[in-house]
ZAVEX-141262 format. One record per residue: x, y, z of N, C-alpha, C in turn; chain; residue number from 1. Coordinates in pm, whole numbers, plus 50000, padded with zeros to 5 digits. Layout:
residues N
n.X: X n.Y: Y n.Z: Z ca.X: X ca.Y: Y ca.Z: Z c.X: X c.Y: Y c.Z: Z kette: A nr: NUM
...
This chain:
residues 67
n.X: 07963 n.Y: 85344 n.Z: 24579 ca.X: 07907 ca.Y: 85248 ca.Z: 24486 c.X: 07893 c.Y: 85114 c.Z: 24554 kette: A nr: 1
n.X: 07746 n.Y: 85058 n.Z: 24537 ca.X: 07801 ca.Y: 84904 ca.Z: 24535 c.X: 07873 c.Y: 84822 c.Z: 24497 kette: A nr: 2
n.X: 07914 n.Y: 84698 n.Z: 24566 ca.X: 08009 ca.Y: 84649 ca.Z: 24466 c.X: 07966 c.Y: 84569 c.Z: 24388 kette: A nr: 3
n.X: 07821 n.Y: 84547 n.Z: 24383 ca.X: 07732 ca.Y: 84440 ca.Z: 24249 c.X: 07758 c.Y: 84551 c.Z: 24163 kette: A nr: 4
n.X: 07763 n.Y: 84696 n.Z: 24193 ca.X: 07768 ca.Y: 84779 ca.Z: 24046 c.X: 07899 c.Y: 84770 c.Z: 23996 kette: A nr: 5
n.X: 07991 n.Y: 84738 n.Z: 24050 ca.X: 08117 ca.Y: 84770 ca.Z: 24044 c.X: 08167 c.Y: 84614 c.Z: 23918 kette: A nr: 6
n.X: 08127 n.Y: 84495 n.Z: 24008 ca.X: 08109 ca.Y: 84349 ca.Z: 23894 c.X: 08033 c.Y: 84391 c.Z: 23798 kette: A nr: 7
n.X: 07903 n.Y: 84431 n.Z: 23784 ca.X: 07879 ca.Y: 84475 ca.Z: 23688 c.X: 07958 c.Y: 84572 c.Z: 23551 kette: A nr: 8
n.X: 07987 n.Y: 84626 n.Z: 23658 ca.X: 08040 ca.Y: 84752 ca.Z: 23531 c.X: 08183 c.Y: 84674 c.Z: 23463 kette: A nr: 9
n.X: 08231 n.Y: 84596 n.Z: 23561 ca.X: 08367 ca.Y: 84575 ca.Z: 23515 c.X: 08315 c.Y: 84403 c.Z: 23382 kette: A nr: 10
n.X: 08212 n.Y: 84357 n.Z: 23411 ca.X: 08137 ca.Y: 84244 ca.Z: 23301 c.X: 08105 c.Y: 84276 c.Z: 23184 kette: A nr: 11
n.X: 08052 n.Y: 84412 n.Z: 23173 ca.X: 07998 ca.Y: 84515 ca.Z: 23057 c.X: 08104 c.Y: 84566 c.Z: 22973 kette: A nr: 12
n.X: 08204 n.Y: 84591 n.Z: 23061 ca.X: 08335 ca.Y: 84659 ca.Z: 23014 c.X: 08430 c.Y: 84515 c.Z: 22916 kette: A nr: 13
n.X: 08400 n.Y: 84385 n.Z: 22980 ca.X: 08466 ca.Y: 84300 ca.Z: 22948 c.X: 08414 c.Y: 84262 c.Z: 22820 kette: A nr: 14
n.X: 08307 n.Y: 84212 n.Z: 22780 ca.X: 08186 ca.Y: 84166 ca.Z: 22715 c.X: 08204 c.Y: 84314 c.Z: 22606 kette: A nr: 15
n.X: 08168 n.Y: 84390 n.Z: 22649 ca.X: 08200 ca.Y: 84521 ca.Z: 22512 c.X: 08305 c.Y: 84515 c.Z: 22459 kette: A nr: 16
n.X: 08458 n.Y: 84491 n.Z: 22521 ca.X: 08607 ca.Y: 84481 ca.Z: 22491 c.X: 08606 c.Y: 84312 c.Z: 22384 kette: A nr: 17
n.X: 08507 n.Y: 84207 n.Z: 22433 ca.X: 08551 ca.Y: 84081 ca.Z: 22351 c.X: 08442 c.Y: 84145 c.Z: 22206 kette: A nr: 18
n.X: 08344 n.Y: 84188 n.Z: 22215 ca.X: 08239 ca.Y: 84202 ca.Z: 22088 c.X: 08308 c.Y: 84319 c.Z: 22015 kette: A nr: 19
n.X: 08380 n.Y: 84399 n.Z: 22075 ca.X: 08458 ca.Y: 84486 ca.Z: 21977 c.X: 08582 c.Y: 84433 c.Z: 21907 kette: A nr: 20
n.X: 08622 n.Y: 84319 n.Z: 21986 ca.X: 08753 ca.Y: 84265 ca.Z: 21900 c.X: 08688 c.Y: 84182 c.Z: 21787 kette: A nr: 21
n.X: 08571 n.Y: 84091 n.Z: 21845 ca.X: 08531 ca.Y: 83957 ca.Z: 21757 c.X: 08505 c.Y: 84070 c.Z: 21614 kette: A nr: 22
n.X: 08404 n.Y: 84177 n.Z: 21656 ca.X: 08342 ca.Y: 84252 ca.Z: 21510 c.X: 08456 c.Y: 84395 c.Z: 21483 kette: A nr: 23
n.X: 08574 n.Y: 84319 n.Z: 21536 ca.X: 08635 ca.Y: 84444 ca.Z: 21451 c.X: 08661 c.Y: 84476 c.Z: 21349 kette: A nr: 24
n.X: 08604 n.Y: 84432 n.Z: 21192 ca.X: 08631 ca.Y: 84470 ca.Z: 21072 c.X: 08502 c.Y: 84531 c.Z: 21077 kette: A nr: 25
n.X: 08353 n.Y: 84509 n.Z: 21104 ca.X: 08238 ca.Y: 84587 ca.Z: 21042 c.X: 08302 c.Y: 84709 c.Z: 21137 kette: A nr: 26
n.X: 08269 n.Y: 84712 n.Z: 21253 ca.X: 08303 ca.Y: 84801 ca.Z: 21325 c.X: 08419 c.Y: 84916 c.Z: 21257 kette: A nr: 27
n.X: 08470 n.Y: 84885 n.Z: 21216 ca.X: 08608 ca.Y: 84970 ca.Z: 21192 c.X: 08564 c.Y: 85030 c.Z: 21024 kette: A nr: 28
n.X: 08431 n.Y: 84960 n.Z: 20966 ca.X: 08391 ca.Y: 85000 ca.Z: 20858 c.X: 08300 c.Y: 85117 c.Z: 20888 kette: A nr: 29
n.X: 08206 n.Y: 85052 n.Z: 20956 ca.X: 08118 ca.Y: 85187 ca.Z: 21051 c.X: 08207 c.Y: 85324 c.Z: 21062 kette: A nr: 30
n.X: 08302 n.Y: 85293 n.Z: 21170 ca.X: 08347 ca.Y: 85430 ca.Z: 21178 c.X: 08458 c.Y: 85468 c.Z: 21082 kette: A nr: 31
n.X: 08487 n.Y: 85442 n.Z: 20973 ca.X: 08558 ca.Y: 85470 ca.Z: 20861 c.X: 08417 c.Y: 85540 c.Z: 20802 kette: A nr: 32
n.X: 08296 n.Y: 85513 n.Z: 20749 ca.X: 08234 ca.Y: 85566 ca.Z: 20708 c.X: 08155 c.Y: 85700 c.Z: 20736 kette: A nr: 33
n.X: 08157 n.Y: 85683 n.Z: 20878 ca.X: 08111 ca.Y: 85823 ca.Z: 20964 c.X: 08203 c.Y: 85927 c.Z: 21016 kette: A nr: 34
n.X: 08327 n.Y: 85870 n.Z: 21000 ca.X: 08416 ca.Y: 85960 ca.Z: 21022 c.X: 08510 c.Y: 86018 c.Z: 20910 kette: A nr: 35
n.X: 08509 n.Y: 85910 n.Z: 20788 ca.X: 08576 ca.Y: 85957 ca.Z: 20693 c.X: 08706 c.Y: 85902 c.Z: 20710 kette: A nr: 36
n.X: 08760 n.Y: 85864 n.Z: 20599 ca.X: 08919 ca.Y: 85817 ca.Z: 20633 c.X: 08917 c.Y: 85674 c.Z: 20581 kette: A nr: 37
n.X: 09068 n.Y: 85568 n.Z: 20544 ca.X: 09063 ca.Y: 85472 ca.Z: 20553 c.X: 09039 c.Y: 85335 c.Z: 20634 kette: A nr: 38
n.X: 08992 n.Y: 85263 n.Z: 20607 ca.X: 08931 ca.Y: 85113 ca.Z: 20741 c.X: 09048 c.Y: 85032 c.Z: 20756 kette: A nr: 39
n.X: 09066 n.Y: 85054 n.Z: 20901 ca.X: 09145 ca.Y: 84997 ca.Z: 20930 c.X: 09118 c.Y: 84970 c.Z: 21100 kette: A nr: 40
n.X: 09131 n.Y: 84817 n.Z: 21086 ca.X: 09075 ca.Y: 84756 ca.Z: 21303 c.X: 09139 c.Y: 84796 c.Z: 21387 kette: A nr: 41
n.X: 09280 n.Y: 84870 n.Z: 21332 ca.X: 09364 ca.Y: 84886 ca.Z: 21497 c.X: 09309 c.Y: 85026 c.Z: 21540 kette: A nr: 42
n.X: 09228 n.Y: 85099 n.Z: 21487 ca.X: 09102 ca.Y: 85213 ca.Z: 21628 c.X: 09069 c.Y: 85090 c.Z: 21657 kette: A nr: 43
n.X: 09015 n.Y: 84988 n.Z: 21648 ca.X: 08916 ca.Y: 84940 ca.Z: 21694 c.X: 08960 c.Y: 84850 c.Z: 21813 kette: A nr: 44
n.X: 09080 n.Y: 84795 n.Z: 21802 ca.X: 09154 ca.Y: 84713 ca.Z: 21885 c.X: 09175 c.Y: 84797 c.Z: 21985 kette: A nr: 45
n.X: 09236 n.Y: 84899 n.Z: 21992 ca.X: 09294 ca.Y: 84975 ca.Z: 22064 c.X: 09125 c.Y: 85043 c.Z: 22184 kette: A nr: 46
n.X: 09030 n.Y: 85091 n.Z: 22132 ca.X: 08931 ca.Y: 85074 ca.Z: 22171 c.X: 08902 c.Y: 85000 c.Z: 22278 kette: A nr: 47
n.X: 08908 n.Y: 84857 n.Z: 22222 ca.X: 08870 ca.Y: 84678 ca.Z: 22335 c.X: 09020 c.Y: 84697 c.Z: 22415 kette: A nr: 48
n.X: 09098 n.Y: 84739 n.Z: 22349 ca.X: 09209 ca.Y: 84744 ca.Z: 22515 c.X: 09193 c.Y: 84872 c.Z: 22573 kette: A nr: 49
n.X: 09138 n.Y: 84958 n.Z: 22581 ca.X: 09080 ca.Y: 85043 ca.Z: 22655 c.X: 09025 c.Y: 85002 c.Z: 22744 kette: A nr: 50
n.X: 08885 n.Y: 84950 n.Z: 22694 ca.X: 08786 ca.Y: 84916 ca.Z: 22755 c.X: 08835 c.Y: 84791 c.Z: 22903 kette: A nr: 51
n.X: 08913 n.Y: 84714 n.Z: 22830 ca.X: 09020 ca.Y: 84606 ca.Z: 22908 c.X: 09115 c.Y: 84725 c.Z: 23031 kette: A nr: 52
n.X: 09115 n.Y: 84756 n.Z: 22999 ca.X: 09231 ca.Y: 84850 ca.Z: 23092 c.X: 09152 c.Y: 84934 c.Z: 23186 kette: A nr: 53
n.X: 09029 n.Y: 84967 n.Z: 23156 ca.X: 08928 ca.Y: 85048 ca.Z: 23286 c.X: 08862 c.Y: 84910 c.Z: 23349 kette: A nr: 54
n.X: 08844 n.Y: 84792 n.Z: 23290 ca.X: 08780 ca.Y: 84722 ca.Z: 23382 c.X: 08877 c.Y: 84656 c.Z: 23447 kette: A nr: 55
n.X: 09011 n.Y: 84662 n.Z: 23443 ca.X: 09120 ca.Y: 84632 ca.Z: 23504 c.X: 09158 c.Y: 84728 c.Z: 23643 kette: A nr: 56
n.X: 09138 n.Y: 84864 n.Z: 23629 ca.X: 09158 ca.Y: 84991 ca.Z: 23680 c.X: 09024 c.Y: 84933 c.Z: 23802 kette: A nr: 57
n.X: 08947 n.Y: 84907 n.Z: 23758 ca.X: 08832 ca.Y: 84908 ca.Z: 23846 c.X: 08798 c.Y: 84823 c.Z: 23926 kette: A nr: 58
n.X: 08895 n.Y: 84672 n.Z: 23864 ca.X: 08926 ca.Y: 84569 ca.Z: 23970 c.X: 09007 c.Y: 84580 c.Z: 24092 kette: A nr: 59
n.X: 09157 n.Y: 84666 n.Z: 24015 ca.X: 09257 ca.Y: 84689 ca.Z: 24103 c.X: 09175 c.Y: 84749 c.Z: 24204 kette: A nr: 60
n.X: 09085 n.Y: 84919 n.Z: 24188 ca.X: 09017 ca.Y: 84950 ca.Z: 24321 c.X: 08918 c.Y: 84962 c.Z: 24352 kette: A nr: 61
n.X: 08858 n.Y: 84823 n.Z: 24314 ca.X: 08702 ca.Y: 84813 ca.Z: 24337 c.X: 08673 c.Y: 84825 c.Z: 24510 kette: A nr: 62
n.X: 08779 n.Y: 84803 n.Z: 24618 ca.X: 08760 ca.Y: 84820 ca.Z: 24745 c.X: 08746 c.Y: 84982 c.Z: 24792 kette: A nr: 63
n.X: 08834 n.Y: 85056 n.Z: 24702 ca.X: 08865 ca.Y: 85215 ca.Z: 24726 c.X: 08694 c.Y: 85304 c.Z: 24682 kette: A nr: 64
n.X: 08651 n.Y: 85220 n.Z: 24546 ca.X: 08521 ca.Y: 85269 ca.Z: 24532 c.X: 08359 c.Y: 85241 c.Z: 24628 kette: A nr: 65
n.X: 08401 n.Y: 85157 n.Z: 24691 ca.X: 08293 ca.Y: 85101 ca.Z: 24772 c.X: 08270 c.Y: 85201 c.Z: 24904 kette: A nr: 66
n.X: 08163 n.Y: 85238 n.Z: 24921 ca.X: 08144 ca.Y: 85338 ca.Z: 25003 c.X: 08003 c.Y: 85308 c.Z: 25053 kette: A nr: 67
């Protein structure tokens, strides 16, 4: 991989992780409704620290992926 893909991916990852926390009540309504069940943000939190934790993963070896 390049490593412009690699900043990239890890910006996308960041930026998806803050817009999933900021809209985590519609969000968490969305998938309460498509999935069925009560609404509640912590899927949704847990989600944005996901997302936080692979673009973390990908910092730590953004040198190991570069090829």
């Amino acid at each position: 991989m390049d490593e412009e893909m690699i900043w990239l991916t890890i910006a996308a990852s960041v930026i998806g992780a803050a817009a999933l926390y900021i809209a985590k009540r519609p969000v968490a309504e969305i998938e309460a409704g498509v999935m069925g069940g009560r609404v509640g943000p912590g899927c949704v939190v847990a989600q944005a620290a996901m997302l936080l934790l692979f673009a973390v993963v990908l910092f730590v070896f953004r040198k190991a992926l570069t090829f």
